[in-house]
Backbone as a chain_set.jsonl record, in Angstrom:
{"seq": "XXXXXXXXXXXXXXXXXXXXXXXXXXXXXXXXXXXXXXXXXXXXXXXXXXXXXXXXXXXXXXXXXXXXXXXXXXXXXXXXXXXXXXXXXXXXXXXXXXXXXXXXXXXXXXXXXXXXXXXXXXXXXXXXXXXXXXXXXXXXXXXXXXXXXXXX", "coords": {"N": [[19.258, 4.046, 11.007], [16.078, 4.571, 12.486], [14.187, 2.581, 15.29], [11.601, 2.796, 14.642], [11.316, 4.183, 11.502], [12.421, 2.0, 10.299], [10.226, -0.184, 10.371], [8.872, 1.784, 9.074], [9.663, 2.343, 6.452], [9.474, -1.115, 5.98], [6.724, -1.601, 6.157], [5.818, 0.591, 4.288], [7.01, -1.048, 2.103], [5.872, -3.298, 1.847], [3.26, -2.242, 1.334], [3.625, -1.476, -0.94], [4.285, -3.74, -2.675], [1.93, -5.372, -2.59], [0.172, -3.687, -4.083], [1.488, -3.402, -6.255], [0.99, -6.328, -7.215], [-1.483, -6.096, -7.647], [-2.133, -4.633, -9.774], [-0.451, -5.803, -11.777], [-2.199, -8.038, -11.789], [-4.248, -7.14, -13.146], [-3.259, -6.284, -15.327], [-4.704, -7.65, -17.877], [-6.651, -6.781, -18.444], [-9.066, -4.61, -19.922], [-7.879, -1.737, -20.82], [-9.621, 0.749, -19.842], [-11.491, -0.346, -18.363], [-9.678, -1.242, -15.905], [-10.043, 0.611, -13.946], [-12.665, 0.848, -13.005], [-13.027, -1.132, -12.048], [-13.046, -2.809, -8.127], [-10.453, -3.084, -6.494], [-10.937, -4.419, -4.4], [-12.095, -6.831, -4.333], [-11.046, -7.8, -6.181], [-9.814, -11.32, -4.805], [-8.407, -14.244, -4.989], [-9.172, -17.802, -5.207], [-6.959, -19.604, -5.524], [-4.182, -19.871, -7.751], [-4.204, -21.047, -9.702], [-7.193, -20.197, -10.204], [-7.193, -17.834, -10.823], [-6.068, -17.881, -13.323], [-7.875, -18.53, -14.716], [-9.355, -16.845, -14.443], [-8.346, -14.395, -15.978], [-8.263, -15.975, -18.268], [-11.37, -15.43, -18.705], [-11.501, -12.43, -19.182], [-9.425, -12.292, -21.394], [-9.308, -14.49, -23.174], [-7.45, -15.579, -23.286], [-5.969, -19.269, -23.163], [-3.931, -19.483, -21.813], [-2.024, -22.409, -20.663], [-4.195, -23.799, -19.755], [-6.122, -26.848, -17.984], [-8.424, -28.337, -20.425], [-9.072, -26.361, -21.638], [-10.909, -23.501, -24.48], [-9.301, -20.873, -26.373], [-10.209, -17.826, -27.347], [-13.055, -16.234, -28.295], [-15.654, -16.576, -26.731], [-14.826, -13.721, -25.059], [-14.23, -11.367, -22.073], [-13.27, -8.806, -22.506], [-13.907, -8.487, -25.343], [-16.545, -8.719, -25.083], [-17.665, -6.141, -23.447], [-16.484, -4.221, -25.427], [-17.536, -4.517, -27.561], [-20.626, -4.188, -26.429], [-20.489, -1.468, -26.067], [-20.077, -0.576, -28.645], [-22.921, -0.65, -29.344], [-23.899, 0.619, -27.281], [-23.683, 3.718, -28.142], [-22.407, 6.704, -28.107], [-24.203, 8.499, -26.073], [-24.739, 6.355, -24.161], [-22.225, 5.628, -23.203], [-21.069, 6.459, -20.867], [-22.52, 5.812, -18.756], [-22.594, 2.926, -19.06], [-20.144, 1.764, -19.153], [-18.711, 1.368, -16.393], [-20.905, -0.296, -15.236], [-20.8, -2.642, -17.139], [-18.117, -3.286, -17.511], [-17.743, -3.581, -14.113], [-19.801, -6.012, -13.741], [-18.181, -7.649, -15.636], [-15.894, -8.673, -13.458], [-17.108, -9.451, -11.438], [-18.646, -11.892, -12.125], [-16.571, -13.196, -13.678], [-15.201, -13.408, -11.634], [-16.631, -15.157, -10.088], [-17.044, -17.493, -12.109], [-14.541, -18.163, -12.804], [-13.851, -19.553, -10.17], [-13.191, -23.353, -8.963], [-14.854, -25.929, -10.032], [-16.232, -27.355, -8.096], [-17.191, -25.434, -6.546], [-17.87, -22.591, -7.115], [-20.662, -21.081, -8.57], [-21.906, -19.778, -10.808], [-21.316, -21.098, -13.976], [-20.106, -22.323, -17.512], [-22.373, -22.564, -18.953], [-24.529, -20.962, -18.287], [-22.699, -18.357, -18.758], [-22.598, -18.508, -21.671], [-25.698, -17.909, -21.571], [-25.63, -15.816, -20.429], [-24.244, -14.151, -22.527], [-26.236, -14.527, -24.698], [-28.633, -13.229, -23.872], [-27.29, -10.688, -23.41], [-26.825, -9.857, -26.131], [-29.519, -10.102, -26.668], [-30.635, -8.11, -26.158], [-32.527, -5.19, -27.032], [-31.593, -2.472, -26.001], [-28.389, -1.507, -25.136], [-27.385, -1.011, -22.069], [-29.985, -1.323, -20.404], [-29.801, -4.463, -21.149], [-27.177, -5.072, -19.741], [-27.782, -4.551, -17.294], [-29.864, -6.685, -16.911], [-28.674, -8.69, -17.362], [-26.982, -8.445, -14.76], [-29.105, -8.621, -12.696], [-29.663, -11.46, -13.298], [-26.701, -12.889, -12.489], [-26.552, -11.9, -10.123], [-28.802, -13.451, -8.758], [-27.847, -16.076, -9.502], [-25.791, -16.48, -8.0], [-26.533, -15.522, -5.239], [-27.714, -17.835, -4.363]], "CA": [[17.82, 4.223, 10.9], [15.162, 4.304, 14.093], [13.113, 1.347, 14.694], [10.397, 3.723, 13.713], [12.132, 4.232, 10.207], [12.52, 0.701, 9.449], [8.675, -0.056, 10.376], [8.145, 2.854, 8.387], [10.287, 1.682, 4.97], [8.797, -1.996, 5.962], [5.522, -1.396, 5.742], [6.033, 0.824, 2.806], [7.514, -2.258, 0.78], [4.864, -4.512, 1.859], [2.103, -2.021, 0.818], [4.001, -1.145, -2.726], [4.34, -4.932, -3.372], [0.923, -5.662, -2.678], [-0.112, -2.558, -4.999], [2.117, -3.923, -7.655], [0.942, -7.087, -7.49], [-3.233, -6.09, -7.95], [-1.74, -4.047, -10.937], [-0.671, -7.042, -12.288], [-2.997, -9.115, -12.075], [-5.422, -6.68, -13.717], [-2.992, -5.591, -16.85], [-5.07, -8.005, -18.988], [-8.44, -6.278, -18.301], [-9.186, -3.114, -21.06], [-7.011, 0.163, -19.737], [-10.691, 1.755, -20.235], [-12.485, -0.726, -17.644], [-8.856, -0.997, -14.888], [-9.923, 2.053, -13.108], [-13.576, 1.067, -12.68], [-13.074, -2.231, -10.867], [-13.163, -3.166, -7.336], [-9.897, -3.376, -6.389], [-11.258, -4.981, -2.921], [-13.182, -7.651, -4.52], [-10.107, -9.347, -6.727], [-9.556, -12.231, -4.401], [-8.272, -15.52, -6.053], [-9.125, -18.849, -4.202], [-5.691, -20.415, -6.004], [-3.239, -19.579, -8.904], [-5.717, -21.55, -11.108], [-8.664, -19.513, -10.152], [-6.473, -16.501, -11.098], [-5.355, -18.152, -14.398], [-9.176, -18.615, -15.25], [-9.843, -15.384, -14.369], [-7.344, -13.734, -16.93], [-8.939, -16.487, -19.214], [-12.373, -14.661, -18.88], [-11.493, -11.209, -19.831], [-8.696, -12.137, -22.649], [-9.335, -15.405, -24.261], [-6.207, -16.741, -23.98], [-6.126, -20.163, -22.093], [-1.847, -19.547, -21.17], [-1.556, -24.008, -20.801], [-5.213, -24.065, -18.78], [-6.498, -27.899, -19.14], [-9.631, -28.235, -20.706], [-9.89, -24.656, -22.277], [-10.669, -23.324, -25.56], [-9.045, -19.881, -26.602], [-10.434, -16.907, -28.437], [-14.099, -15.76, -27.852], [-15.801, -14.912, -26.043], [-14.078, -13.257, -23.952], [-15.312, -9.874, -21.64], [-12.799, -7.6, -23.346], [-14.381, -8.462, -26.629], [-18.055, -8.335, -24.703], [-17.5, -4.83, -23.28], [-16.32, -3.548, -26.962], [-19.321, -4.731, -28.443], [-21.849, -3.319, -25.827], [-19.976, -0.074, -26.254], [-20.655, 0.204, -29.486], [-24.119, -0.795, -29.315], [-24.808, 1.692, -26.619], [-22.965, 4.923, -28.183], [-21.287, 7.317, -26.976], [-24.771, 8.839, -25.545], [-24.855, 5.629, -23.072], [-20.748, 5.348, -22.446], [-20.38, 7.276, -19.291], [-23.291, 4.651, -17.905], [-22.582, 1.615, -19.435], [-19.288, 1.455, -19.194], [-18.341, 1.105, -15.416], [-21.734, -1.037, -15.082], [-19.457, -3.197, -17.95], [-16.713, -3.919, -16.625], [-17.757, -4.104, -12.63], [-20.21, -6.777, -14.254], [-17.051, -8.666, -15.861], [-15.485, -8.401, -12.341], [-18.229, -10.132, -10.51], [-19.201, -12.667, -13.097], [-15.544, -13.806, -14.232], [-14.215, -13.751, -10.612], [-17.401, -16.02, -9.898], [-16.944, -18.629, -13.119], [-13.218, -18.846, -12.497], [-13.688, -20.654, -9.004], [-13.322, -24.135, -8.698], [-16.345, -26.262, -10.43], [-17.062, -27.601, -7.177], [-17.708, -24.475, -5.625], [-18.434, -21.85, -8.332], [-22.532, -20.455, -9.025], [-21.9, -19.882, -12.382], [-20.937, -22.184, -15.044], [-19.843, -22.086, -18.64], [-23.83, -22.41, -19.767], [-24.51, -19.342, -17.636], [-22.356, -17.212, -19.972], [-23.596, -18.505, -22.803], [-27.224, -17.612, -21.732], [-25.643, -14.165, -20.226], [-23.945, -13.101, -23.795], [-27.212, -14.357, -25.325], [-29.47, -11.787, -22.94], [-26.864, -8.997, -23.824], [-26.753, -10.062, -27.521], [-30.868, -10.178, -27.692], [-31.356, -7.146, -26.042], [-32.209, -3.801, -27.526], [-30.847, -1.512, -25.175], [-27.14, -1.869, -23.975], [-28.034, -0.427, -20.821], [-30.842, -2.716, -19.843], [-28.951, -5.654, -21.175], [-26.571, -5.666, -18.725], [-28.8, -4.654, -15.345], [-30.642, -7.297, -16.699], [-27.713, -10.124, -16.616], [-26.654, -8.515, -13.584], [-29.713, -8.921, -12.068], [-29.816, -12.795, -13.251], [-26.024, -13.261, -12.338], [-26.552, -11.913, -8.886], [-29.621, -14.534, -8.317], [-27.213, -17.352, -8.985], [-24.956, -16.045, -6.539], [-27.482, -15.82, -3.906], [-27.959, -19.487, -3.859]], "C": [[17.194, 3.811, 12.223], [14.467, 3.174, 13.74], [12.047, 1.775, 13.816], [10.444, 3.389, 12.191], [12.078, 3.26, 9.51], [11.395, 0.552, 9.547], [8.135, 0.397, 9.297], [8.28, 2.238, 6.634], [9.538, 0.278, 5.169], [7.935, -1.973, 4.852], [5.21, -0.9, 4.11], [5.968, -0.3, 1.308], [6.461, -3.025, 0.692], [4.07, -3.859, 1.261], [2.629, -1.809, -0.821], [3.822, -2.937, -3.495], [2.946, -5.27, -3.434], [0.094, -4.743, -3.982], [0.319, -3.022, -6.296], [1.193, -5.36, -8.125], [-0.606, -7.397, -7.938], [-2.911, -5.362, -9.47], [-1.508, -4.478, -11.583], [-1.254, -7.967, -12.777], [-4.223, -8.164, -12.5], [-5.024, -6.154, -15.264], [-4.031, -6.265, -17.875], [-6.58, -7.768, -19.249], [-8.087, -4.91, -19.548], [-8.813, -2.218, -19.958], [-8.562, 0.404, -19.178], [-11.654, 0.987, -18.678], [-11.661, -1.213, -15.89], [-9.907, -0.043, -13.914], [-11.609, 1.856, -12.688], [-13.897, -0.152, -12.074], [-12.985, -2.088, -9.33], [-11.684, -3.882, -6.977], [-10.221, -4.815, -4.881], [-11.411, -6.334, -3.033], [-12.11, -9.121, -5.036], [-8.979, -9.838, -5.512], [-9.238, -13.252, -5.065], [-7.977, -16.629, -4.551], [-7.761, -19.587, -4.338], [-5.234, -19.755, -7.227], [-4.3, -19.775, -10.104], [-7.01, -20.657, -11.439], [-8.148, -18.075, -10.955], [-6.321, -16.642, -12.813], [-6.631, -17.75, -15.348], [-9.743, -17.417, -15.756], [-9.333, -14.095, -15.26], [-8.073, -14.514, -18.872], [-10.493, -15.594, -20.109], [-12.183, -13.365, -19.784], [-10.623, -11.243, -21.228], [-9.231, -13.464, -23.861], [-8.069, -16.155, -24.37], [-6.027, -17.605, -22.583], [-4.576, -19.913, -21.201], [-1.95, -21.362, -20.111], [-2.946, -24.248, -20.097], [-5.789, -25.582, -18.955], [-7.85, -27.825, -19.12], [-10.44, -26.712, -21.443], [-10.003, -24.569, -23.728], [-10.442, -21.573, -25.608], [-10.153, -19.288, -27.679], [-11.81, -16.52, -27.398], [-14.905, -16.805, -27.796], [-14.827, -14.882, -25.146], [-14.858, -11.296, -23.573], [-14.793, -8.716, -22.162], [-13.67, -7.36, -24.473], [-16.276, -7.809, -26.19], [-18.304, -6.537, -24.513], [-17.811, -3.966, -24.483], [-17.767, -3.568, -27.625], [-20.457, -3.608, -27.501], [-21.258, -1.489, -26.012], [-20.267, 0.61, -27.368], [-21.737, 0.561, -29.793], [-25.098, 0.409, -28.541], [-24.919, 3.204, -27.407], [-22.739, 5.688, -27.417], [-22.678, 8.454, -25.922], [-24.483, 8.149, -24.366], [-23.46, 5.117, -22.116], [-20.39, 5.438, -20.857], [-20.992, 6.013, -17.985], [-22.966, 3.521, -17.907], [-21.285, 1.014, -19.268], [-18.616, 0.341, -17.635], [-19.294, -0.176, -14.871], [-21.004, -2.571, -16.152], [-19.004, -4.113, -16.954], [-16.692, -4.043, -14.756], [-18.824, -5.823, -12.574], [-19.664, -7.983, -14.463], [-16.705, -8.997, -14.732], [-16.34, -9.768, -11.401], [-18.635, -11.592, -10.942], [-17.813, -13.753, -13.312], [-15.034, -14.154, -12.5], [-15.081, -15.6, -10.075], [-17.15, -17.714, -10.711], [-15.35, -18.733, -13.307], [-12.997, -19.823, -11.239], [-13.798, -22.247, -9.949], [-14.887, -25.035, -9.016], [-16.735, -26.542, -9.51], [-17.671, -26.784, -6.2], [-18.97, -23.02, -6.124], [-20.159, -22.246, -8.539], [-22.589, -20.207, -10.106], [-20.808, -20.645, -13.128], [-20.923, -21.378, -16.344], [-21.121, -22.035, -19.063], [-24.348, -21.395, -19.0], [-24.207, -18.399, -18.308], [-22.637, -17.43, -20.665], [-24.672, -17.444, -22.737], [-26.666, -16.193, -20.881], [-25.318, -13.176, -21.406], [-25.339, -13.616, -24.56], [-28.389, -13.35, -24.826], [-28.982, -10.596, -23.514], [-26.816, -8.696, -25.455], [-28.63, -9.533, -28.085], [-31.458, -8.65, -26.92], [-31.589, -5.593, -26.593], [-31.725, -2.792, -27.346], [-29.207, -2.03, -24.53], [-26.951, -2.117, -22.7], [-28.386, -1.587, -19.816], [-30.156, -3.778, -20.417], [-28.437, -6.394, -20.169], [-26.622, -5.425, -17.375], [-29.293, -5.486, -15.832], [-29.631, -9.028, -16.053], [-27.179, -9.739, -15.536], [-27.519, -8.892, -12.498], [-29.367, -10.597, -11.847], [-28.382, -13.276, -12.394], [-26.23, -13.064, -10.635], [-27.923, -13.009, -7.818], [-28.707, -15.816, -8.39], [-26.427, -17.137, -8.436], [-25.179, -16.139, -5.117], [-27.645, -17.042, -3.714], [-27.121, -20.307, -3.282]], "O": [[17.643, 2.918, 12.942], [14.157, 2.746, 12.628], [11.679, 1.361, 12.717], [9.759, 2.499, 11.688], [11.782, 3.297, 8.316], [10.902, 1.24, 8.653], [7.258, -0.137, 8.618], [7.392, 1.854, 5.872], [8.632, 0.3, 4.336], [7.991, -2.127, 3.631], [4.7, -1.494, 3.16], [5.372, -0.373, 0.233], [6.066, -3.449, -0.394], [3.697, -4.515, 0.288], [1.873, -2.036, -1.766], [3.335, -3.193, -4.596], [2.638, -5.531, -4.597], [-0.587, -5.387, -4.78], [-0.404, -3.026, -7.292], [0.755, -5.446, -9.272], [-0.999, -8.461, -8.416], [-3.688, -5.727, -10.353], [-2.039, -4.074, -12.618], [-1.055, -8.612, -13.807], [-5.309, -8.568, -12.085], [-5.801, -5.77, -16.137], [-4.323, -5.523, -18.812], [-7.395, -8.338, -19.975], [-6.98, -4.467, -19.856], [-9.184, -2.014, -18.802], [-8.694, 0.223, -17.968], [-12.386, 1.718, -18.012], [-12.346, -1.469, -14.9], [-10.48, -0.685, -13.035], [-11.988, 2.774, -11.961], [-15.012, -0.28, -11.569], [-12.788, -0.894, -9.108], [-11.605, -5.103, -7.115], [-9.628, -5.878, -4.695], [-11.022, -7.09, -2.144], [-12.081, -10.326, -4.784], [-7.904, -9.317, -5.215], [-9.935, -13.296, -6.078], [-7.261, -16.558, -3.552], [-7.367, -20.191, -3.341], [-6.057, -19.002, -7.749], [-4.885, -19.092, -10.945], [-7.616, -20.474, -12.494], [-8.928, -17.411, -11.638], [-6.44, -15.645, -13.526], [-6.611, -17.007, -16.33], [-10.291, -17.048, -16.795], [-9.868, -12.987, -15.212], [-8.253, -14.0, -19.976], [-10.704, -15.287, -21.282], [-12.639, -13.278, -20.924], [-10.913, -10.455, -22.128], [-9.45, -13.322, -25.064], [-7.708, -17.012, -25.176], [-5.954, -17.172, -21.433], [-4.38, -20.234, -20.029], [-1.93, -21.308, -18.881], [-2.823, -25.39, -19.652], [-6.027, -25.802, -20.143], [-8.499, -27.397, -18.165], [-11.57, -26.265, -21.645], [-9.351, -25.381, -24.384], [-11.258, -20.894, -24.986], [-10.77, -19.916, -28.539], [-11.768, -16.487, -26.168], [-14.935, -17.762, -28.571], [-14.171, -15.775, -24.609], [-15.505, -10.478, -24.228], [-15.484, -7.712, -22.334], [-14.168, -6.25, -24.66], [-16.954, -6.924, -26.712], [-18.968, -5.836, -25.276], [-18.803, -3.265, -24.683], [-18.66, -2.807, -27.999], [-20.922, -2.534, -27.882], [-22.015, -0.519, -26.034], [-20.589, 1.795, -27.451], [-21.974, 1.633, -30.349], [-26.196, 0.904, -28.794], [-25.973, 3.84, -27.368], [-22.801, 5.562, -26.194], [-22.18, 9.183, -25.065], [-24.034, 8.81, -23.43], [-23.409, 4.567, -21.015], [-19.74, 4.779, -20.046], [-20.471, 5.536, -16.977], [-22.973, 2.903, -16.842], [-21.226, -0.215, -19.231], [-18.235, -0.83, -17.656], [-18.749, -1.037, -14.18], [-20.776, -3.572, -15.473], [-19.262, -5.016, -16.158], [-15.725, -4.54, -14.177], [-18.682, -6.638, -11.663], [-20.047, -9.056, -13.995], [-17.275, -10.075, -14.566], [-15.892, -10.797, -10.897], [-18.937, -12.408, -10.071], [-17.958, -14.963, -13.139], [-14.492, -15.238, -12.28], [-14.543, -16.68, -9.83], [-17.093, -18.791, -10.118], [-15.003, -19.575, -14.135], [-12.149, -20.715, -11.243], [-14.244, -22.396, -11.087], [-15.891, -24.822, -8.335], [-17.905, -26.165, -9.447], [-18.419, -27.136, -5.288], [-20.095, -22.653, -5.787], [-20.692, -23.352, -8.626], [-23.689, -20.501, -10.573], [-19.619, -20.716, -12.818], [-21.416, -20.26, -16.496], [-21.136, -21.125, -19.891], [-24.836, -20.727, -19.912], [-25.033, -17.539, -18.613], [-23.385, -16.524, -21.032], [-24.735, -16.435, -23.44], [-27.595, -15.401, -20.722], [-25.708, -12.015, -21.527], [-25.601, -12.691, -25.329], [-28.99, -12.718, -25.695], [-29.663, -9.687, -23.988], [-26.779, -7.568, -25.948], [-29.013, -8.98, -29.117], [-32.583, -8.203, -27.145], [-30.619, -4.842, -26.493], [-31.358, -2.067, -28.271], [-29.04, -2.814, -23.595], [-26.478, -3.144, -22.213], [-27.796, -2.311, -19.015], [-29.612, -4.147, -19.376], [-28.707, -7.508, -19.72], [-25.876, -5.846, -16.49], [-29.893, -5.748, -14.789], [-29.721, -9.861, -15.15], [-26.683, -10.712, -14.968], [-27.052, -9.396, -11.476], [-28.965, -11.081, -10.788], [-28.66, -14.088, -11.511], [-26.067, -14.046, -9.912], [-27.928, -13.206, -6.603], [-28.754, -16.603, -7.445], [-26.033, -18.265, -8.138], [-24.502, -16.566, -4.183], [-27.735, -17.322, -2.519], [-27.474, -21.451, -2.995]]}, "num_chains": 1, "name": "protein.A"}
């Protein structure tokens, strides 16, 4: 094989492993909301932050300390607003969804000492999407709020 060649296969491996390894770390997101993330975006400050972050969307702590399993969780959130919207508001609501989760969970998995949103944050974000009448507006509205405590 030319140096070229090997370079070539290298590289290859490095970009397939990296590929594999965002594929991975997104199996535990809904098939339905995969494909409308930001691959760019999932960064993890540490293993932990990662662990958290799997926490968010499923509910299951896998040994985390200090967690409690089950709901909420954003899989379960999603589902719900989905039904709420119907299938008129799907096509919209969906990707707005789950890039939402994305932003929100990557945020409240950091490190408490660093992290803009907190566990009473989601609370008062599934109570916004819970009290609002529209699916839609619901969740431009907690995106709005989530992206103000971000800014700070």
């Amino acid at each position: 094989m030319t140096a070229r060649g090997t370079r070539t296969a290298l590289l290859a491996l490095v970009l397939g492993c990296g590929l594999a390894s965002t594929a991975q770390a997104q199996d535990y997101v809904r098939a339905d909301c995969r494909t409308q993330l930001d691959p760019a975006a999932l960064r993890f400050d540490t293993a932990l932050h990662q662990r958290w972050y799997r926490r968010f969307w499923t509910g299951d702590c896998d040994h985390l300390p200090l967690c409690f399993a089950g709901s909420p969780n954003w899989n379960d959130i999603v589902a719900k607003l989905l039904v709420r919207g119907g299938a008129a508001e799907r096509a919209a609501l969906l990707p707005k969804a789950c890039r939402l989760g994305q932003m929100i969970g990557l945020e409240w998995a950091r490190d408490k000492k660093i992290r803009r949103i907190d566990t009473g944050d989601l609370r008062a974000f599934k109570g916004q999407l819970e009290a609002s009448g529209d699916a839609l507006r619901g969740v431009e509205r907690v995106e709005a709020s989530a992206r103000a405590k971000m800014a700070r």
